[in-house]
N, C-alpha and C positions, 0 to 999 in steps of 0.2 A: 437785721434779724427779721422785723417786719417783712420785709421784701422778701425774705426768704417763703416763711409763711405763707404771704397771697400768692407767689408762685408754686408752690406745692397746693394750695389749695383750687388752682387753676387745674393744675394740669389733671387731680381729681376729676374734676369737672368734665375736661375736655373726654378722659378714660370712657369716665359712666355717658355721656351722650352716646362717645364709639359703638361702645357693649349694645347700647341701645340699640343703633342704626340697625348694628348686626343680627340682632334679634329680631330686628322689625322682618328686614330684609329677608333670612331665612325662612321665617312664616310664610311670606309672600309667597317661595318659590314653591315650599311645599305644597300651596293652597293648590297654584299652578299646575304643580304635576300632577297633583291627582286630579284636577279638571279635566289634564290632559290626556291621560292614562287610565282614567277609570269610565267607561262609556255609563249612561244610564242607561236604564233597563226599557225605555222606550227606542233609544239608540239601537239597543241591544235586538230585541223585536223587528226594528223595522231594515236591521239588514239581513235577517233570516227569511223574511218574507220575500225579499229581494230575490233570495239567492233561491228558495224553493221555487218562485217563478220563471228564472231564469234555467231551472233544471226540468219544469214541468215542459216550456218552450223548446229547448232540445230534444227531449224525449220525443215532442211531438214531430218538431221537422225529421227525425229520423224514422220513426213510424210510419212519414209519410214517405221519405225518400226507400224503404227498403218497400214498401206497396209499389211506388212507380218501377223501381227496377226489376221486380217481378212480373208486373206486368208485360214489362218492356222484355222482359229476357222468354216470355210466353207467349207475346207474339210475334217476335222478333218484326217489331216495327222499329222504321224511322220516322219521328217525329217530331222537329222540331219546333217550339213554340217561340214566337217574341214577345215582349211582355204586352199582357192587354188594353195597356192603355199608349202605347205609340203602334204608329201604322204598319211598323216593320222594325224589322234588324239585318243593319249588314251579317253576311254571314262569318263566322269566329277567324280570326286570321291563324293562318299555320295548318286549317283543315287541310286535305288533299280534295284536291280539283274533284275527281273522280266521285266525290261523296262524302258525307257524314257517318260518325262512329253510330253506332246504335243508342236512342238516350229514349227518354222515360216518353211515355204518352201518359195522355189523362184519363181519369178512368171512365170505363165508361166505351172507351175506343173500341175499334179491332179490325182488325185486316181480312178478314173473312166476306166475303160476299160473293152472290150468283155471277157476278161479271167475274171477278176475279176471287181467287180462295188466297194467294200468295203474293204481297208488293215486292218488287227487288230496292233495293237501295238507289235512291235518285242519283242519275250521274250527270256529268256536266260532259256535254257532247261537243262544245264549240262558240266562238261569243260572238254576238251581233256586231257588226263593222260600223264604226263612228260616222260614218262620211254618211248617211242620211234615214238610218232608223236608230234616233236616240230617245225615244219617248212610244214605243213599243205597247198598244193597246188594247190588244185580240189576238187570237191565236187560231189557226184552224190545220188538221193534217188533212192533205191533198188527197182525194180516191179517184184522180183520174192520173195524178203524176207521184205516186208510191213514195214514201221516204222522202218526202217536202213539204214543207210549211209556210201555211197563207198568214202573212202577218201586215199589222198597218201601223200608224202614226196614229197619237191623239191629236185633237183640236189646233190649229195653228200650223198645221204643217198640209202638205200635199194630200190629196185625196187619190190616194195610191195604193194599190193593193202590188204587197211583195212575197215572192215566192223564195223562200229561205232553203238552202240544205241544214242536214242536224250541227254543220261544223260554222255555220253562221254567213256563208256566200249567196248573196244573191246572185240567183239563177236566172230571174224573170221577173217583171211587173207590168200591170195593170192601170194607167191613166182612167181614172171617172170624172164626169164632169162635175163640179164643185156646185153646191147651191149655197141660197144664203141659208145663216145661220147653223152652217153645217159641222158638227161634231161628232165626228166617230170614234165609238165606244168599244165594240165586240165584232167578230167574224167568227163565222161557222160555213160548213159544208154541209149540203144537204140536197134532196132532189128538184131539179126544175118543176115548176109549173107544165101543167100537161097540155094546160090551154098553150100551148107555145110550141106544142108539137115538139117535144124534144126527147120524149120515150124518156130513158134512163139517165139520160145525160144529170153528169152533177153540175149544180150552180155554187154557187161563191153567194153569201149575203153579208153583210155589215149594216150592224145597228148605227144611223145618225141619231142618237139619243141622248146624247149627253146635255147636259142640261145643271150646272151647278147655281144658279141665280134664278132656278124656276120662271122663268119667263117666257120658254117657246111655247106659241098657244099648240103646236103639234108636231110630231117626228116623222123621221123617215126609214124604211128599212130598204137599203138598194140590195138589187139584187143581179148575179151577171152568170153566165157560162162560166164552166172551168174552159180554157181553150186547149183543143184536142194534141196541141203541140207546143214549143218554145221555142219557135222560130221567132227571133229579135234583131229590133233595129235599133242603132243607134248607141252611143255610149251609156243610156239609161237601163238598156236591157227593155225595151219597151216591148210587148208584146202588141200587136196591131188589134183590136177589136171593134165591130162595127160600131157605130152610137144607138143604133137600133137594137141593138143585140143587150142591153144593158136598161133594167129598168128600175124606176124606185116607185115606191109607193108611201102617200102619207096616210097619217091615225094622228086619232085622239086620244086623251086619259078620260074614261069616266069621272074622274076626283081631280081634275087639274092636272097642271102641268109635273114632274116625274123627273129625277135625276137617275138615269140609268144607264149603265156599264155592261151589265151581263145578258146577254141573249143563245139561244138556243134552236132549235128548226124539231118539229114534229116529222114523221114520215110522210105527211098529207103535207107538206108546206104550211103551216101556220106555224108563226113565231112566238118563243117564247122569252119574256122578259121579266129579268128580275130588277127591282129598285135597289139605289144603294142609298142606307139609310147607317146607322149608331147606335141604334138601341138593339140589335140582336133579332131585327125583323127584315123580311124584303117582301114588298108588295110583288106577288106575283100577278102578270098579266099576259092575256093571249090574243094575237093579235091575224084575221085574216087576208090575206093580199088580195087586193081588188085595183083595178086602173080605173081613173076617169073617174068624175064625181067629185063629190065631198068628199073628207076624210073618213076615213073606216075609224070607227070609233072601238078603241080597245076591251076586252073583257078582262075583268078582275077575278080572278079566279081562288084568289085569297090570299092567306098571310104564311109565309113559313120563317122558322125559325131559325137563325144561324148561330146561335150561340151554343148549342147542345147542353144547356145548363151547366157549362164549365166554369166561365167566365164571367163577370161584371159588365155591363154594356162598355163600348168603349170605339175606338175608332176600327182596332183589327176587326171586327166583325162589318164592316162593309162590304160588299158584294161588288165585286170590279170584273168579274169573268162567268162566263159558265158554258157546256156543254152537253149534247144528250148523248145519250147510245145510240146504234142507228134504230133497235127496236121502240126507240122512245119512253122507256122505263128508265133508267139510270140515270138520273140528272147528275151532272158534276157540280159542285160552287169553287170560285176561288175567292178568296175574300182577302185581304190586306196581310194576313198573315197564316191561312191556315188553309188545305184542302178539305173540303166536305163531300160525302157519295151520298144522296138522297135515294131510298130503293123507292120511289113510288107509283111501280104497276102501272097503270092505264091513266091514272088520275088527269093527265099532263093534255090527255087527248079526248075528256069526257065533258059530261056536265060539268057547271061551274061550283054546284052543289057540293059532287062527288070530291075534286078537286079539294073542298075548304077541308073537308071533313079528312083525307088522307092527311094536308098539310096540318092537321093539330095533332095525330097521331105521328109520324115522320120523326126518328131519331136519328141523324146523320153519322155514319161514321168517319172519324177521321184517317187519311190517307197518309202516308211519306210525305215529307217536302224538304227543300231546304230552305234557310232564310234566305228573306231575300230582301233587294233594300224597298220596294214597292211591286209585291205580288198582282200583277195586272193583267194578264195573258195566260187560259188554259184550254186543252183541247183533246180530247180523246182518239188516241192513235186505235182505229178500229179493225187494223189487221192484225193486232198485237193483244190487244185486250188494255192495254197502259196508256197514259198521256203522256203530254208535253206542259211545260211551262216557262214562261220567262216574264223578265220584270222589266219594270220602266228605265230606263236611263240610259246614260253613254255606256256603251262592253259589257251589256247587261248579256249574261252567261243562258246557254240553252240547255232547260234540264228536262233530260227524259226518264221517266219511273216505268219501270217497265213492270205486264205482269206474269210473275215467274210460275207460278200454277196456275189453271183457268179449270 
């Protein structure tokens, strides 16, 4: 009977702990749930704040994309930009050859100017041939040979000027004799020197200016005849020209030595050169051609602006090309990713004074382009009102923007 007793009083025992656990344990979960399920009111705040920021942030990218598509739809420009801090963007895969759709410009732009009132759509006329211009560094359109294009090599390669068709055939070129330190940057058309007795004839010039380790104590600008014909010898297409016939001239920098890409030719023959710099500046400098002597020492003619208060300094804003009108008012820029039209009047061909004072007033607008993987080569096609451009590399594509009102 004992035994009966302490096992009933056991298993009491063992009942009430159970009850217990289970009591315990239910508390715990409810403590849980509602931990989990019930936010506090700081909880509560800080994902409202969240989400009004994130609704303030949409409103505003939309605000801004319906302003660029109006703009874009009112000037019917093409524009496209790469972002500002790489040098370039391949351009979109699955576009048509032919061109880009219509996309947003920045504000600020427009397509309106005394050269041209109307851009057409950049088309793609034909790609550079592998087999020996893959690094494509100047651009010039021909006014002796109509519908061709003077194009070279960067640094490391031949000192050879080639005469391109728009569909990418070499037609002709030009052997110069190499010197040291020699880096060519930019090519332009423009008139002979008169001391040379040559009346109207156009010359060919290319900037040896390049310069990325600032070390050349001074540059050169050669300069040659267009030749009145394309009679060629040989499997290079060489064009025969005298060594006589073909001159260079050296300068200095007033400010030291100068990493420079883009040059230009006045109607009087003096050259124009811009710096490529990063911060959304290019020293401009003017330079006269003289033989024999010391070096011609450059004028600085001031600072102009390539960033058009769009963008954040960055690499796309370096200046790797440029062109004039044949009046010497329209400067072109090309810079790593973008086309710029400078309207400035006489300044290019006056005092250095007048010069400073047009380049701080100077708002550039932006022109059609398309990406490209390293914007390097432009030149104003001067029968047409429009240019050309193309970029560095292997089947780097030839784009011409033509202008459809003038």
């Amino acid at each position: 009977m004992a035994t009966t007793k302490q096992q009933t009083r056991r298993i009491r025992m063992l009942l009430w702990v159970l009850v217990a656990t289970l009591v315990v344990g239910l508390g715990a979960c409810a403590d849980l749930a509602a931990s989990s399920h019930l936010p506090t009111a700081a909880a509560v705040a800080k994902a409202k704040r969240k989400a009004e920021k994130a609704k303030q942030q949409r409103m505003r990218e939309e605000a801004m994309a319906r302003a660029l598509n109006e703009a874009a739809a009112k000037q019917a420009t093409v524009g496209m930009h790469p972002s500002d801090n790489a040098e370039g963007a391949m351009a979109q895969p699955g576009l048509p050859r032919a061109g880009l759709p219509a996309a947003a410009v920045a504000p600020g732009s427009t397509q309106d100017s005394p050269v041209c009132k109307t851009w057409g759509t950049p088309q793609v006329t034909g790609t550079v041939g592998k087999d020996s211009l893959d690094e494509i560094s100047g651009l010039a359109v021909s006014r002796r040979h109509p519908g061709l294009l003077w194009v070279h090599n960067d640094a490391g390669n031949q000192t050879r000027l080639y005469l391109l068709s728009p569909e990418g055939k070499v037609r002709a070129s030009l052997k110069v004799p190499k010197q040291p330190q020699s880096d060519w940057e930019d090519v332009a058309v423009g008139p002979c020197s008169t001391e040379r007795v040559l009346g109207s004839t156009p010359c060919v010039y290319v900037s040896d200016t390049g310069d990325n380790k600032l070390t050349r104590g001074f540059a050169r600008i050669v300069r040659v005849p267009e030749p009145p014909t394309l009679d060629t010898h040989g499997d290079k297409r060489t064009v025969a020209m005298p060594p006589a016939a073909i001159e260079q001239f050296t300068f200095r920098y007033p400010d030291g030595p100068q990493d420079i890409e883009a040059m230009a030719v006045l109607p009087d023959t003096r050259v124009i050169l811009l710096s490529k710099r990063t911060d959304g500046r290019s020293y401009v400098y003017r330079v006269s051609l003289k033989t024999g002597g010391d070096p011609v020492v450059a004028e600085r003619l001031g600072v102009l602006s390539t960033s058009g208060g769009l963008v954040a300094p960055g690499t796309s804003l370096r200046v790797t090309a440029a062109d004039l009108s044949p009046d010497g008012k329209f400067l072109l820029v090309r810079t790593s990713a973008r086309v710029l039209l400078f309207d400035l009047g006489t300044a290019l061909a006056g005092p250095a004074d007048a010069a400073e004072e047009a380049f701080a007033a100077a708002v550039p607008r932006h022109l059609p382009t398309l990406r490209e993987a390293q914007g390097e080569a432009i030149g104003w096609d001067t029968a047409t009102g429009g240019f050309w451009q193309i970029s560095e590399g292997e089947g780097a594509d030839i784009v011409r923007v033509a202008c459809t009102t003038r």
